[in-house]
C-alpha positions in Angstrom: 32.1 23.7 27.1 28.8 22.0 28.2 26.7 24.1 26.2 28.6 23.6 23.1 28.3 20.0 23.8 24.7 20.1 24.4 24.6 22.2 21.6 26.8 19.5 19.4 24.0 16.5 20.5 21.2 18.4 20.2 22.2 19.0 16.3 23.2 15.2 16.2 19.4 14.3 17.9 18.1 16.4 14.9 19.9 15.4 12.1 18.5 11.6 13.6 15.2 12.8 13.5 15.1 14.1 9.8 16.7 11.0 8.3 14.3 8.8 10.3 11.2 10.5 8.9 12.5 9.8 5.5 13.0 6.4 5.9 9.9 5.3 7.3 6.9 4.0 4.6 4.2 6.3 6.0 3.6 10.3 5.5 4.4 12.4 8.4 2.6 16.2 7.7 2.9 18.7 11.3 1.4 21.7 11.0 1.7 24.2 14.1 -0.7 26.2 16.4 -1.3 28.3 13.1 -2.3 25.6 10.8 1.3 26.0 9.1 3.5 23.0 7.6 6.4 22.5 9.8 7.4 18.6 9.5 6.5 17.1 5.7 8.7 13.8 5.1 9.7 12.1 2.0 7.2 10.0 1.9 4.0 12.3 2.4 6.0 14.3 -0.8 5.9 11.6 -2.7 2.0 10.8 -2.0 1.0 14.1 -2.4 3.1 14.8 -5.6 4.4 18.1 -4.0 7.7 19.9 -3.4 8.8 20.3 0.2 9.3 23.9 -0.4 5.7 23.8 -2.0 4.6 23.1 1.5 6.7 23.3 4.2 5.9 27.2 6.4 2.7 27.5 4.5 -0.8 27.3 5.6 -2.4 24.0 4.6 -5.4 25.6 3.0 -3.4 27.7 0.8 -1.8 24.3 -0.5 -4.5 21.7 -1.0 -8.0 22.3 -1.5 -10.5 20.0 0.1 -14.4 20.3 -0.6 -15.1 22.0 2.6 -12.1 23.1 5.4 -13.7 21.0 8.0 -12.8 18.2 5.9 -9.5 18.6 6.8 -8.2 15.9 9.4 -5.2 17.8 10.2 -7.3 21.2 11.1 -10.4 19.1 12.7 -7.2 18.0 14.8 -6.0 21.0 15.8 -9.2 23.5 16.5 -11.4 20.7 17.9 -8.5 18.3 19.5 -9.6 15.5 17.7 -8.2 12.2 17.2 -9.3 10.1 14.0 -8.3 6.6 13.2 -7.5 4.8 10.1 -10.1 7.9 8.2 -10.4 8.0 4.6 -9.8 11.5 3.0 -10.0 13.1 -0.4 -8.2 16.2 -1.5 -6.2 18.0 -4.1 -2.7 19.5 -4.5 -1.7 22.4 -5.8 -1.5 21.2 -9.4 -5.2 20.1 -8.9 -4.3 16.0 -8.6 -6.6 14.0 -6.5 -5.3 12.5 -3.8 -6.8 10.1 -1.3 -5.2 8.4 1.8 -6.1 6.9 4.8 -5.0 8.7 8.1 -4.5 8.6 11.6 -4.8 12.3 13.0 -3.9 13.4 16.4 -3.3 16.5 18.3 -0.5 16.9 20.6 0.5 19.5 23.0 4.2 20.4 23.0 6.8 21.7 25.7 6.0 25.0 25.3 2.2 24.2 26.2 0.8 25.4 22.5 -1.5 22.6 20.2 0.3 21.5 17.2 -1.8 18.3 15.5 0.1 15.5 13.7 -1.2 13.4 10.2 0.5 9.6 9.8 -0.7 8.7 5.9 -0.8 6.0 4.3 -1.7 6.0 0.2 -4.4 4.4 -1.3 -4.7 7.1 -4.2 -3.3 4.4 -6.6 -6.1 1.7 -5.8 -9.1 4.8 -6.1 -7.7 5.5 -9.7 -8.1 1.3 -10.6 -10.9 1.4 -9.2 -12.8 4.5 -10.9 -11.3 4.1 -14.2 -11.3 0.0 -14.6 -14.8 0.0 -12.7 -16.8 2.7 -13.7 -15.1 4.1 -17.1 -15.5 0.1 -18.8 -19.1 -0.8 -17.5 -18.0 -3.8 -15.3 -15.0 -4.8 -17.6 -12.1 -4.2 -15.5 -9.6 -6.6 -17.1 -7.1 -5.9 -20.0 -4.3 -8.2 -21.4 -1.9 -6.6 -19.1 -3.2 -7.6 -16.2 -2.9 -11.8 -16.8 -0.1 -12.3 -14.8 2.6 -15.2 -16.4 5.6 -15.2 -19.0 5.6 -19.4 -18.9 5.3 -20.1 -22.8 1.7 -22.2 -21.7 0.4 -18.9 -21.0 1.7 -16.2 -22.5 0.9 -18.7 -26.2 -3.0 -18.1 -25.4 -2.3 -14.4 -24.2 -0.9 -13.9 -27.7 -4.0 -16.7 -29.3 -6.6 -14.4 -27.5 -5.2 -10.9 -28.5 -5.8 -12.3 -32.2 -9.1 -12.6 -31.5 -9.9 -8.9 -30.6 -9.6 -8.1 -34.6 -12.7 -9.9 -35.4 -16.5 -10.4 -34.0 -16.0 -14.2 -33.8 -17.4 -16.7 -31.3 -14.5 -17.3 -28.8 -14.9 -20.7 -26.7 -13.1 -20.3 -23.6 -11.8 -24.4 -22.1 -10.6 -23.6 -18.8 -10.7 -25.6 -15.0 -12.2 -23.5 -12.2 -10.6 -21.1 -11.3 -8.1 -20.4 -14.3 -9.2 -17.2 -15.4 -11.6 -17.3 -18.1 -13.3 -14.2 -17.4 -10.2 -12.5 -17.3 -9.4 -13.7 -20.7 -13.3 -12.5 -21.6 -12.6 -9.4 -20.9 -9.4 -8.8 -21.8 -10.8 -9.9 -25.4 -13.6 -7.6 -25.1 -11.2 -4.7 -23.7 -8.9 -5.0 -26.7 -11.6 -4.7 -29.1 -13.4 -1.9 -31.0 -16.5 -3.1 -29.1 -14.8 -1.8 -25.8 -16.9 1.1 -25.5 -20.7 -1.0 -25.7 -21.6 -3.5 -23.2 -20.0 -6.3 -21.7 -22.8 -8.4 -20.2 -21.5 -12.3 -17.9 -24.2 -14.4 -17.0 -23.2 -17.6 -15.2 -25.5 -20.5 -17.1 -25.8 -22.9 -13.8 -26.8 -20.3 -11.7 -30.2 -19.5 -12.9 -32.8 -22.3 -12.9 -34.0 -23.7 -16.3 -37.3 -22.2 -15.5 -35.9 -18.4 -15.8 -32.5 -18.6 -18.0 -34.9 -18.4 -21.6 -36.2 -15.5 -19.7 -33.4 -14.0 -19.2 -31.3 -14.3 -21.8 -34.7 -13.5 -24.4 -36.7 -11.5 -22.9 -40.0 -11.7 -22.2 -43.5 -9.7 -24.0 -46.1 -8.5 -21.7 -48.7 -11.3 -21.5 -46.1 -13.9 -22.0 -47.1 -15.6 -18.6 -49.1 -14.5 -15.5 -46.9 -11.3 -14.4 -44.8 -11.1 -17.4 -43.6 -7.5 -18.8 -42.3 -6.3 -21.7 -38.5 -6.6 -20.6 -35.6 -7.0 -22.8 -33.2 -10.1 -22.7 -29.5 -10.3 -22.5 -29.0 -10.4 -25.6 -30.7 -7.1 -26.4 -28.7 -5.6 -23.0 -25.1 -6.8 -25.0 -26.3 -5.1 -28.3 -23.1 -3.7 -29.8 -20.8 -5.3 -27.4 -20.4 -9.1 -25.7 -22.2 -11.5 -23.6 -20.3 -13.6 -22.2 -22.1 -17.5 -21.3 -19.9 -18.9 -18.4 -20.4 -22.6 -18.3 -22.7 -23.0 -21.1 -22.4 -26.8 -20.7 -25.1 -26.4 -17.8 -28.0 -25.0 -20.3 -30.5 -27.9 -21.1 -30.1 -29.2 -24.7 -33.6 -27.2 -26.0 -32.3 -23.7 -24.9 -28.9 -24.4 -26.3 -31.1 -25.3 -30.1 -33.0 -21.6 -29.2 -29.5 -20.4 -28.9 -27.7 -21.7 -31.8 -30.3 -20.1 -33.8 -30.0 -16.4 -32.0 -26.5 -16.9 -33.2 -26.3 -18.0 -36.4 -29.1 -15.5 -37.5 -28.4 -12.8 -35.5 -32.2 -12.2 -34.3 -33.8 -12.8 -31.1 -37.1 -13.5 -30.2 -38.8 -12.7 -26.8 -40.1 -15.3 -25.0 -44.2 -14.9 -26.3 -43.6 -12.4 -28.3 -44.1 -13.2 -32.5 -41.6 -10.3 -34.0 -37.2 -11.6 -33.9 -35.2 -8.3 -33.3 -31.5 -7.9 -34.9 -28.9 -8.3 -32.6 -25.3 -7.6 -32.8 -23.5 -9.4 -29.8 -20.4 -10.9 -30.2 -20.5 -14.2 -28.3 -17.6 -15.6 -25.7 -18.4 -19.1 -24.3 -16.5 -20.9 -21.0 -16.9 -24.8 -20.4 -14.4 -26.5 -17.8 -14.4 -29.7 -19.3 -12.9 -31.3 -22.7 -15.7 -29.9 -25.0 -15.7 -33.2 -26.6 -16.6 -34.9 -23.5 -19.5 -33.3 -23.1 -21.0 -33.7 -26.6 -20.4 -37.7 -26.1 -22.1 -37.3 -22.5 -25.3 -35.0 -23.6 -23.8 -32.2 -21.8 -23.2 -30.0 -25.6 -24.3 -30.5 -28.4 -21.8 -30.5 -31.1 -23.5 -28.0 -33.9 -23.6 -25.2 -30.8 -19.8 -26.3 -30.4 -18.7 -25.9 -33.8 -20.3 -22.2 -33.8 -18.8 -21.2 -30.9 -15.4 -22.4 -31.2 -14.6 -20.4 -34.2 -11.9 -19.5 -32.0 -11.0 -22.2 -29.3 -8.4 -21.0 -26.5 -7.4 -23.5 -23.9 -6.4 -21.8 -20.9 -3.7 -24.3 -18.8 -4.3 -24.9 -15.5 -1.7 -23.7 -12.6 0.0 -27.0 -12.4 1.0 -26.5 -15.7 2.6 -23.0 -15.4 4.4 -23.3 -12.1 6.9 -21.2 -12.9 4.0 -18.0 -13.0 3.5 -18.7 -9.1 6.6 -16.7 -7.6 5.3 -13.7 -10.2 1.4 -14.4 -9.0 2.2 -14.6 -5.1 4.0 -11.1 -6.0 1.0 -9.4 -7.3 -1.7 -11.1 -4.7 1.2 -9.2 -1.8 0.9 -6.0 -3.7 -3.0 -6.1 -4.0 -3.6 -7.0 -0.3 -1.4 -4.9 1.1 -2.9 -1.8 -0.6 -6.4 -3.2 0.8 -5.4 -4.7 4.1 -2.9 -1.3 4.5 0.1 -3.7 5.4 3.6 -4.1 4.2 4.2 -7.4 3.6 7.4 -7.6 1.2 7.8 -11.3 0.2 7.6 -15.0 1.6 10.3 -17.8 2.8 12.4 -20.0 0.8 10.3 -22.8 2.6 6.6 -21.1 1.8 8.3 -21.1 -1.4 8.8 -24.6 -1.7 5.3 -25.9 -0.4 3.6 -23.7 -2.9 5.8 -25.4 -5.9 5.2 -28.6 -4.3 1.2 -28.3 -4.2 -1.0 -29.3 -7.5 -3.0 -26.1 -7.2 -6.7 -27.5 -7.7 -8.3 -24.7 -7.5 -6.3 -22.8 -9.9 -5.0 -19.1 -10.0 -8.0 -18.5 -7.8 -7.0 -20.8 -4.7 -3.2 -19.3 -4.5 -5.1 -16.0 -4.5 -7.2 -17.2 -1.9 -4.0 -19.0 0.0 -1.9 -15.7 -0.1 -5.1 -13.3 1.0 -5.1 -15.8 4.4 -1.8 -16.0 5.2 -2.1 -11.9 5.3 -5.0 -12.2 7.8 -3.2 -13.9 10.1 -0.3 -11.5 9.9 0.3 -8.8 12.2 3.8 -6.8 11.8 5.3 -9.5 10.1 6.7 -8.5 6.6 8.0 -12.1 5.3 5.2 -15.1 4.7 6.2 -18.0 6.4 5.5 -21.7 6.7 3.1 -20.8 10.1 1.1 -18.4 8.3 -0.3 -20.7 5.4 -3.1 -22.8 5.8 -3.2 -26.3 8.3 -3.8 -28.5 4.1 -0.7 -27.4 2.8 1.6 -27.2 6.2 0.4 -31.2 6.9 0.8 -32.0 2.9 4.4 -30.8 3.5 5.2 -33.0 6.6 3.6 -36.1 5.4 5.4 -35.7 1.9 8.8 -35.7 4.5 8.1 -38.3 6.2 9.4 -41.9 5.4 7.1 -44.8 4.5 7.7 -47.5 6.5 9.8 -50.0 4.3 6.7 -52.7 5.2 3.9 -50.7 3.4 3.2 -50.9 -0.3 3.9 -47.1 0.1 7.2 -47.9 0.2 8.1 -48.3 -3.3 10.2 -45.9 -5.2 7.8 -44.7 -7.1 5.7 -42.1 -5.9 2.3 -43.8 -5.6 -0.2 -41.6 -7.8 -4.2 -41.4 -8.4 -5.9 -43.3 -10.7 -7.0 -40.3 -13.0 -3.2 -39.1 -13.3 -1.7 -42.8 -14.3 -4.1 -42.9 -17.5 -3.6 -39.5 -18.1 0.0 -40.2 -17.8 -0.8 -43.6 -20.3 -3.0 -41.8 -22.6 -0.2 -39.3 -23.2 2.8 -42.4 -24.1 -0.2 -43.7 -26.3 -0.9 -40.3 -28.4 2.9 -39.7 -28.7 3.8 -43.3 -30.0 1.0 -43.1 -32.2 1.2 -39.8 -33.8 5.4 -40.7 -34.0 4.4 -44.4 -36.2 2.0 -41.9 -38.7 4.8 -38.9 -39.3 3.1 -36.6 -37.1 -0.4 -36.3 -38.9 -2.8 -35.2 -36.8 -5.7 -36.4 -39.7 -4.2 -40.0 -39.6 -3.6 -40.6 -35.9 -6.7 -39.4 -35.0 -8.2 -42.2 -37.4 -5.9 -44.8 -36.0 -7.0 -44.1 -32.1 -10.7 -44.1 -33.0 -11.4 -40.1 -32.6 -12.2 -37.1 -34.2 -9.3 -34.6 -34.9 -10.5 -32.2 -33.2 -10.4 -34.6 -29.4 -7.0 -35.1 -30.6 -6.1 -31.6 -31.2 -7.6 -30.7 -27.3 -5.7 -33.7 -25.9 -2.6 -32.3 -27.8 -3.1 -29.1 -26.3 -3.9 -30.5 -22.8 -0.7 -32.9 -22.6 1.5 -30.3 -24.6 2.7 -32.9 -27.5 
């Protein structure tokens, strides 16, 4: 009778074990004292693609193939009783599928005294495949339209704006803030494209002094200057494809005339050299600032505009598409988690809140930044919450709950707000009571308020009248 009760628990203590190992989010692989498969959960079967009976009583190297046996953390394990930690490794299936993961290996010595070594796997074969395909297969374009992240109609108009643009070889302007994903939008444009399989070259204008920018984007001929060579310029590099000028207000007003003319006549000349060369490089521009600001402060000047905003795609800012950041704070967990090997799953209904609450200055690019903290300072937490995200926005979030007191100017009803968002806020009314007393014409109302049409269609754009 205590045997068969034994007997009875002993089954129960199994069948515990076995749904256990399925239910955990890492691989479990066991081979035994003759490199046989004796435990292989769900999970491992799902990273490795394979059928348990594929694997389970077999030897491992008649399974997967790895470049050399000793590659093999499992069977380093078990002949040399060697532990690894958190070790990248590379293999194939049976169906010849890379895989890659990144394991802890251990041996361990059971009850009846022989070796058996033990592989905890987690899967990073997913984020190799990004990487070598995006990366490597499309020459440093790694961005397509499927990867802008948003269904509010602010972005998913320009998504559908920008995928026009991939039918032609037009100049595309690109009026962004920092941080909104303009070079996204680049190349995604170039990506979609049948100039997908030349170049895409992105050269940051303010990062380069005036001194070497003609230079570089020209070229220079051998005898040009003391130490010059006979090197090509950007523009030759992009032949076929698209160079991509990020903040072209920063070039000086001269190079921006030498540029205008490499556009509209499709030749480029190296810096000391006599002879122009043809050129076929479609041309994507990025400016974060109205455009038609900086033609009236110097910063552009207006004919280099008008060329390159054949196409002119305003991309809104993150205050403007709140309703993206629940979707975004998804896919900044899923990316971190692959490269931090966590499992974070979501964040609080209060982290929630604050990140509503919060005018986002820095754009798609500071949330990223926000959610990649938070995940450093977790440990085996899998929900975000308020004590994870950054001192700025936890303080933001008490002060905006605390009362004035009644004495202060603060006080008043109205939410006190910065000078630049009150005439923002004024200029809108103005536009919208003005383009309501002329029917709506754009051609009239920008005559009445003093501007040209096309400062009234950005402001339109920017204010969403």
């Amino acid at each position: 009778m205590v045997v068969n009760k034994a007997f009875e628990i002993l089954k129960d203590m199994n069948s515990l074990y076995k749904q256990l190992l399925d239910e955990i989010d890492v691989g479990i692989h066991v081979i035994n004292e003759e490199g046989k498969t004796i435990v292989y959960n769900k999970k491992m079967s799902q990273i490795e693609a394979m059928d348990r009976a594929d694997v389970l009583d077999r030897d491992i190297l008649d399974v997967f193939k790895f470049e050399n046996d000793e590659d093999s953390t499992l069977l380093d394990a078990l002949k040399n009783g060697k532990a690894t930690r958190n070790v990248k490794q590379t293999y194939y299936n049976n169906k010849g599928k890379e895989i890659a993961t990144i394991n802890n290996t251990f041996p361990i010595t059971v009850e009846s005294g022989k070796i058996w070594a033990v592989e905890i796997a987690s899967d990073v074969t997913k984020l190799e495949r990004v990487i070598k395909e995006n990366v490597l297969k499309k020459r440093n374009t790694k961005f397509t339209f499927d990867q802008i992240i948003g269904e509010s109609e602010a972005i998913t108009e320009v998504i559908d704006d920008a995928k026009r643009a991939t039918r032609t070889s037009s100049s595309v302007l690109l009026v962004g803030e920092t941080g909104t994903g303009k070079e996204l939008f680049a190349q995604s444009i170039h990506n979609g494209s049948n100039r997908s399989g030349a170049p895409f070259i992105s050269q940051n204008c303010a990062a380069i002094p005036d001194s070497l920018i003609e230079s570089l984007l020209f070229g220079t001929k051998k005898g040009a200057f003391t130490g010059a060579v006979d090197s090509p310029g950007l523009f030759e590099q992009a032949n076929g494809g698209t160079l991509l000028l990020d903040e072209i207000n920063s070039l000086n007003p001269g190079l921006q005339a030498k540029l205008l003319r490499v556009i509209q006549d499709k030749t480029v000349r190296r810096v000391g050299d006599t002879k122009d060369k043809e050129v076929d490089v479609r041309i994507i521009a990025t400016i974060n600032e109205d455009p038609i600001e900086a033609i009236a402060n110097g910063r552009l000047r207006k004919d280099l505009y008008y060329r390159l905003s054949v196409v002119s795609l305003f991309i809104p800012p993150l205050k403007e598409r709140k309703e993206d950041i629940e979707r975004l704070v998804e896919h900044f967990i899923e990316k971190y988690n692959a490269l931090f090997q966590m499992n974070v799953k979501g964040i609080a209904s209060g982290v929630r809140d604050i990140l509503y609450g919060h005018d986002w200055p820095g754009n798609v690019r500071e949330l990223e930044h926000v959610i990649e903290g938070t995940m450093n300072l977790m440990v085996d937490e899998e929900i975000i919450t308020e004590k994870h995200l950054p001192m700025r926005l936890r303080k933001k979030r008490q002060t905006s709950s605390e009362p004035q007191p009644s004495n202060h100017p603060e006080s008043e009803k109205h939410e006190s707000k910065a000078l630049k968002d009150k005439i923002e806020e004024v200029e809108k009314l103005y536009i919208q009571q003005v383009l309501s007393e002329n029917g709506q014409n754009i051609s009239r109302t920008a005559e009445v308020l003093g501007i040209s049409r096309q400062s009234l269609q950005y402001r339109l754009k920017k204010f969403g009248i």
